[in-house]
C-alpha positions in Angstrom: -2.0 -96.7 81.3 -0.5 -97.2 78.3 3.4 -95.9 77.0 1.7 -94.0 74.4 -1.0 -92.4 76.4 2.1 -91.9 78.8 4.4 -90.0 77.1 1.4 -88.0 75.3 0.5 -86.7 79.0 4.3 -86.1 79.8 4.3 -83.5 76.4 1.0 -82.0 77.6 2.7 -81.0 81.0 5.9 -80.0 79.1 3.9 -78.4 76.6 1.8 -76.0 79.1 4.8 -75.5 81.0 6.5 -74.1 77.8 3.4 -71.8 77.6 4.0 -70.7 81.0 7.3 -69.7 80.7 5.7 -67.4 77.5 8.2 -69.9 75.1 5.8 -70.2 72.9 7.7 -71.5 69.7 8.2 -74.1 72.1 4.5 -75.0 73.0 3.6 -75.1 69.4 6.1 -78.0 68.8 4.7 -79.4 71.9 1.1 -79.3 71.0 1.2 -80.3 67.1 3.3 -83.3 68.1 0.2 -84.0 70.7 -2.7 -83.4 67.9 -0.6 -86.0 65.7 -0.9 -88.3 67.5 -4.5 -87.7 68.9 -6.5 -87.3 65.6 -9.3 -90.0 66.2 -10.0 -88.4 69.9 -12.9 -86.4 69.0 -13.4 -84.8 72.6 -9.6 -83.9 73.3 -8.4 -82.7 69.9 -10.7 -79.7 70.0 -8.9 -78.8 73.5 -5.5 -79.3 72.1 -6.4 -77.2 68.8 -7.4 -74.4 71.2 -4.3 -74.3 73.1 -2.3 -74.2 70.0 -4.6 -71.5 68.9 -3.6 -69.5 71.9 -0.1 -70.2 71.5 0.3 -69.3 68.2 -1.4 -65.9 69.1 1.1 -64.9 71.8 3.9 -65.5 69.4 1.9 -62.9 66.9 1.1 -65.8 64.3 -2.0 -64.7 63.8 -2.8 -66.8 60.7 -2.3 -70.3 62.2 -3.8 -69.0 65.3 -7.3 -68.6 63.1 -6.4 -71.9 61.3 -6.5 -74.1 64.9 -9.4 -72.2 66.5 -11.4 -72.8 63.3 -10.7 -76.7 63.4 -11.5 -76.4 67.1 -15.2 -74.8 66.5 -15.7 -77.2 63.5 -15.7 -80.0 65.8 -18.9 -79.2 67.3 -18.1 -80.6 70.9 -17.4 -77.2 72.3 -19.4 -76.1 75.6 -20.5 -72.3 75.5 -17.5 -70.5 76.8 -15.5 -72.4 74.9 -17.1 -71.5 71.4 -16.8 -67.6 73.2 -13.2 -67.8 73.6 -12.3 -69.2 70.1 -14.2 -66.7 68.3 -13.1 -63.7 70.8 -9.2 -64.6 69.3 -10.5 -65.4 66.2 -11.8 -61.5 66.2 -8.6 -60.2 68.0 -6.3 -62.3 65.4 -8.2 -60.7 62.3 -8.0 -57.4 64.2 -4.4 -57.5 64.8 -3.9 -58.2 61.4 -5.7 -54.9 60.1 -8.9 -57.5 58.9 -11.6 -54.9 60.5 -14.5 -56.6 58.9 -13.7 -60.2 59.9 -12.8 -59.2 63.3 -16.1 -57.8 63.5 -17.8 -60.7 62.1 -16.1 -63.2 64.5 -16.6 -61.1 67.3 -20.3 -60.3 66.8 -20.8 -64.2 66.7 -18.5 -64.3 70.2 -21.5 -61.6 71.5 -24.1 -64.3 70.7 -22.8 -66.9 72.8 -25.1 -67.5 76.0 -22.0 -66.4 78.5 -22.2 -63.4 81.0 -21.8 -60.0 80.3 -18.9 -59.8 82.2 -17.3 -62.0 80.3 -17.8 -60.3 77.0 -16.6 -57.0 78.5 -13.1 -57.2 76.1 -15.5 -58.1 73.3 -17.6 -55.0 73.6 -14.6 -52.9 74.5 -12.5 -54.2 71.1 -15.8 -53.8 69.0 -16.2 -49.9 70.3 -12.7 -49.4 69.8 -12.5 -50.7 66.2 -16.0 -48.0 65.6 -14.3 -45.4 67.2 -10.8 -45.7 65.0 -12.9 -46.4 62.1 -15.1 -42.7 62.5 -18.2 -44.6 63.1 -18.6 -42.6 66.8 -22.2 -43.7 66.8 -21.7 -47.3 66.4 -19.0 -47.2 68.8 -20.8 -45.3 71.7 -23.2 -48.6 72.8 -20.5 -51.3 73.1 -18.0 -49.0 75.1 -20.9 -48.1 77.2 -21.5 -51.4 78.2 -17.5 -52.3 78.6 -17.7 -49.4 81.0 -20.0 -51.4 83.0 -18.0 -54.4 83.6 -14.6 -52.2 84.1 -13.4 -50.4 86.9 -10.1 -48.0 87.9 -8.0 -51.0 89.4 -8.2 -52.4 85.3 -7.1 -48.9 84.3 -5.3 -49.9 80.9 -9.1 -50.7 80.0 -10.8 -48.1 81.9 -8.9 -45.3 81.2 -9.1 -46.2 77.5 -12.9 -46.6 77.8 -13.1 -42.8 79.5 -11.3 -41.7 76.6 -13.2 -42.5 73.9 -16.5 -42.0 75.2 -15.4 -38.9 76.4 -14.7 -37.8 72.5 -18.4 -39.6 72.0 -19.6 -37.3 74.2 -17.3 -34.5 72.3 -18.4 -35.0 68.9 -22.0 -35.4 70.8 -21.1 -31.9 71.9 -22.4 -32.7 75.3 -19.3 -30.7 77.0 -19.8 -31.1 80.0 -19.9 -35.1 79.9 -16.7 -35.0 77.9 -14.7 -33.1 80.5 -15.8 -35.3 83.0 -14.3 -38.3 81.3 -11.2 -36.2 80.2 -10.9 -35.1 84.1 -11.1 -38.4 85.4 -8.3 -39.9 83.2 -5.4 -37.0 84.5 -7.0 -37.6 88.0 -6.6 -41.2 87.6 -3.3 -41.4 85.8 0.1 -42.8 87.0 1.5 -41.7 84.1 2.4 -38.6 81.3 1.1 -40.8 78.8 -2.1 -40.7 80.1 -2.3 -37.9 81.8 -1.3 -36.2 78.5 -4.1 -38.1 76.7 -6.4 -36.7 79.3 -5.0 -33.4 78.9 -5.7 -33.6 75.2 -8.9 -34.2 75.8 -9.1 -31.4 77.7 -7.1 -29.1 74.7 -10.0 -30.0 72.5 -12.8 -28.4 74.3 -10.5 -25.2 75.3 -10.3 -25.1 71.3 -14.1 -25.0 71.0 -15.0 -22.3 73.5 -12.0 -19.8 71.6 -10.0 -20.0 75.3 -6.9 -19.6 73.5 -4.5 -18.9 76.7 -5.7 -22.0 78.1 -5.4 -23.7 74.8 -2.1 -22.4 74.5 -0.8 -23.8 78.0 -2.6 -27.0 78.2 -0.6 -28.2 74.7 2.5 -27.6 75.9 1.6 -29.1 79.0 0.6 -32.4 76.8 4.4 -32.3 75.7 6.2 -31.7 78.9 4.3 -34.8 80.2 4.5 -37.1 77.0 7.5 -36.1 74.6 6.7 -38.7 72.3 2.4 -37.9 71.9 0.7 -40.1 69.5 -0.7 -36.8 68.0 1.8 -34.4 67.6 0.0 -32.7 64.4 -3.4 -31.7 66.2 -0.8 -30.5 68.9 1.0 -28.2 66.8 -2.2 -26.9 64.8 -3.8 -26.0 68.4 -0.4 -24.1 69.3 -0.4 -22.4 66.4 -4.3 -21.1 66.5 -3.3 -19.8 70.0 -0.6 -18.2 69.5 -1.7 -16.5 66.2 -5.2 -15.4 68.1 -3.2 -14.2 71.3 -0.5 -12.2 69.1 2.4 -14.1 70.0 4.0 -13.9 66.6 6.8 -15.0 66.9 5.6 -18.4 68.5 2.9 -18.3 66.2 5.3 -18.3 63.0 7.3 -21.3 64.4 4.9 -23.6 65.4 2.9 -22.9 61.7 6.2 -23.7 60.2 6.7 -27.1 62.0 3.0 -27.9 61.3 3.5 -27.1 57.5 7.0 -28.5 57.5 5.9 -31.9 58.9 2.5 -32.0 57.4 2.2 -30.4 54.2 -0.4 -32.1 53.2 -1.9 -33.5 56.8 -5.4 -33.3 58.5 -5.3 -29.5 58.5 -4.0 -27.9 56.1 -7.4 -25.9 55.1 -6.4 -23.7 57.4 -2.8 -22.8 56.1 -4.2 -20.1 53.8 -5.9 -18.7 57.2 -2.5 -18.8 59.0 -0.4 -17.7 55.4 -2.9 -14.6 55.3 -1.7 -13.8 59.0 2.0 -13.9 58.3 1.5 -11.5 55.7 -0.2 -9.3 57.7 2.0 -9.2 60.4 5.3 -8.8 57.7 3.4 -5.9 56.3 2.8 -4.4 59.8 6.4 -4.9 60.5 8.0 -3.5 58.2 5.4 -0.7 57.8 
């Protein structure tokens, strides 16, 4: 064996190594010293290119990471899964960078690839998810259905996330029933406030849409004992304040409008802050009648 083909072995080992130890900066040195010196080697540069590709998307460069992967699909020597896997975090990259239509284009090429299901379970879970966020519900709905398939409660980052959105599928779907079975499973499930509380919210959504205002009332709180810091403090608020102006409880009613107004003057509801200004009035005028 040659010095050369030596020491490019010996930075190889160090290099993965590095990657192991998540010192990625470290890897990438590794692995463009390695592609340097590897350029003619039309079977191994690919691999190398990949690796770099993964390093450079654990250490959030997200550009570069795109810029290997691409050089490692443009070589054209690629078996099946690996063609999956560069366009998979080719999709994430452009995700994570707030690029929702090139995610989606990479990732809808990683779906074509003749691989398992299984194996494309992320994909269709990451496609659903960027739907969902995006409002387009029925777009979303297919590809979390089929994540749900390969994904079970022992993966219950995945899983629990899955429950959640189809179970607001099923929501907007109006199919009630389905959506509190989803909601139910995910505070069953839970280790934690933060996902019991999404759960919970869930949950806060329907009370909202069957008018069960006492219910309403205790299940939002409930969503901020278990996670002080909730994603979605606004729809929180608005919900408190709905109950408590329904139920009478004007005094609670009056200072959860005034948070909501004071935090989002101009948020998500504020077509209802003439409803809730009208109120006040009323109840002022009744007091001091």
């Amino acid at each position: 064996m040659a010095s050369t083909e030596q020491t490019i072995l010996e930075k190889l080992r160090q290099a993965r190594e590095a990657y192991s130890r998540q010192q990625y900066i470290e890897a990438i040195e590794l692995y463009r010293w390695i592609a340097d010196q590897i350029q003619d080697d039309k079977i191994n540069l690919p691999i190398i290119y990949i690796e770099l590709g993964w390093s450079y998307y654990n250490a959030n460069d997200f550009k570069n990471c795109t810029l290997y992967l691409k050089k490692a699909l443009s070589a054209g020597t690629l078996v099946p899964q690996q063609r999956f896997d560069c366009l998979k975090l080719i999709g994430f990259s452009y995700k994570s960078s707030g690029e929702t239509a090139n995610a989606l284009q990479y990732l809808g090429k990683a779906m074509d690839q003749a691989i398992s299901e299984e194996e494309k379970r992320y994909v269709n879970f990451e496609i659903g998810k960027i739907h969902f966020t995006a409002g387009a519900i029925q777009k979303s709905k297919p590809y979390l259905k089929k994540a749900e398939q390969h994904f079970t409660w022992n993966d219950s980052m995945y899983f629990q996330a899955i429950a959640y959105y189809l179970g607001f599928v099923a929501y907007y779907e109006k199919q009630y029933q389905l959506a509190e079975n989803y909601f139910s499973k995910i505070i069953e499930k839970s280790t934690d406030g933060s996902g019991k509380a999404a759960g919970y919210f869930g949950v806060a959504h329907l009370l909202y849409e069957v008018k069960n205002y006492p219910e309403l009332a205790d299940v939002s709180q409930k969503i901020l004992e278990l996670d002080r810091n909730f994603y979605d403090k606004e729809t929180i608020e608005f919900f408190l304040s709905q109950a408590f102006m329904e139920l009478g409880q004007h005094r609670e009613f009056a200072a959860h409008y005034a948070s909501l107004r004071k935090k989002y003057p101009a948020g998500r509801y504020q077509g209802h802050y003439p409803i809730f200004e009208k109120k006040l009035l009323q109840v002022k005028k009744t007091n001091s009648d």
